[in-house]
Structures are given as C-alpha cells and as structure tokens.
C-alpha positions, 0 to 999 in steps of 0.5 A: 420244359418247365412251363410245360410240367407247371401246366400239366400239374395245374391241368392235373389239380384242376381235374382232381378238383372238378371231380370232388366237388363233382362228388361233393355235389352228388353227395349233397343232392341224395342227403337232401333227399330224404329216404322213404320210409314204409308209411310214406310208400303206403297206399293207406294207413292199415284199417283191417283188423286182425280177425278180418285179416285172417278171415279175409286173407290168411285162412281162405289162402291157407285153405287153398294150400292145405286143401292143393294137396291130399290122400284120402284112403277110403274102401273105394282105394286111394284118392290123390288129390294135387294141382295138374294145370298150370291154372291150379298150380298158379293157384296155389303159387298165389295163395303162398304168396298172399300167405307170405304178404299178409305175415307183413300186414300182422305186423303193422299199425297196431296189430302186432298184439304180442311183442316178440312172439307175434312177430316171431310167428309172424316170421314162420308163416313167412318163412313157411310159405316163402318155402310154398311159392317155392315148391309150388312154382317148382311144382313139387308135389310133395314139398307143398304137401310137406311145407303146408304142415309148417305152415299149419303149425305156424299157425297153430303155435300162434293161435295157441297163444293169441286165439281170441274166443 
C-alpha cells in the first residue's frame, strides 16, 4: 500500500513539473518574440503632407458625405436628395470610413502640428464619422444627415485653429 501512494505522489509531482515548465517555456518563447509596433507593421514611412492629405482624402470624402444627403427648397418645391441603391449607400459607407482612417493618418509622422489640439480634432472626426459608417451601413437617412454636421464642425474647429492661407 505504501509503494503504491509513493508512486502515485511522484506521478502527481512529475505531472505538476511537466506542465510548468511546459508554462515556463511558453512564457519564454512570447518574451522572446518582440511584440510589433505600428512602424514595424507600415507598408511605408508617412510621406504626404497634411494639405495633400486633405486634398486627396478627407475633403473629396467629406464632400461625398455632406453632398449624400440634401433639401433644397426652391420655387420648383422641394428637392430630396439621399443614396436609394446599395451602390450609392456603399458610397457614402466608403467615404465614412476613409474619413475615419485618414483621423489616424494626421497623427502620424510629423503631421500632428498642434499637440493636444490636433489630436483632439483629430479624434471628433473619428469619432464622427465612425457614427457615419454607422448610419450609412444602417442606412438611416437622417443620422447621416445629422452626423455629417459633426463632422462638418470637426472640421471647422480644426481649421479654425490650423487653416494655413
């Protein structure tokens, strides 16, 4: 009886063992595996300027979120103007989301010009036009007419302050 309890606690220790240097090993293996850091994951270092950012990017993309959804009242009556296909609402989808990546792009390399402000500005039209994928991809009407006036005012406040003549 007592060989057969020695030999049960050793096959319990021996178990125990195996596993924590199985955890040891493990442990090992992801600190000796440097984690990556954005710059390693870049395709290439940042090379467009701001102004070519917004020009390129943000304004033709805020254009098309501002311009998806309209009113205009004339003598002729009322016109409304708002994406119907899947086609024009995958449009303004796309125009969202490329408002919110380029939010990322200002803030790298040496663009970010104006310390806690730009980011901050940088982070409403982020966050504004996360809310447009959104009401796009829900495809809601008035929440893409609403949310491109945050947008619009995101901007603004940020040119306010930075709008280079």
């Amino acid at each position: 009886m007592r060989t057969r309890y020695g030999l049960f606690v050793v096959s319990v220790i021996l178990f125990v063992g195996g596993i924590s240097f199985i955890v040891a090993a493990e442990r090992t293996r992801r600190e000796a595996r440097p984690a990556e850091t954005p710059a390693e994951v870049r395709a290439a270092p940042p090379l467009a300027t701001v102004k070519q950012l917004m020009n390129g990017m943000i304004q033709p993309a805020a254009e098309s979120v501002w311009s998806s959804v309209s009113v205009t009242v004339s003598e002729k009556g009322t016109d409304e103007k708002q994406p119907r296909t899947d086609e024009e609402w995958a449009q303004v989808t796309t125009s969202a989301a490329v408002l919110l990546e380029s939010a990322t792009l200002l803030l790298e390399g040496n663009r970010n010009v104006g310390g806690e402000n730009w980011a901050r500005y940088a982070r409403e039209m982020a966050a504004a036009s996360t809310e447009a994928v959104k009401a796009a991809e829900a495809r809601k009407v008035d929440d893409v007419f609403k949310v491109g006036e945050t947008i619009y005012n995101a901007c603004t406040n940020c040119h306010a302050q930075y709008l280079r003549q």
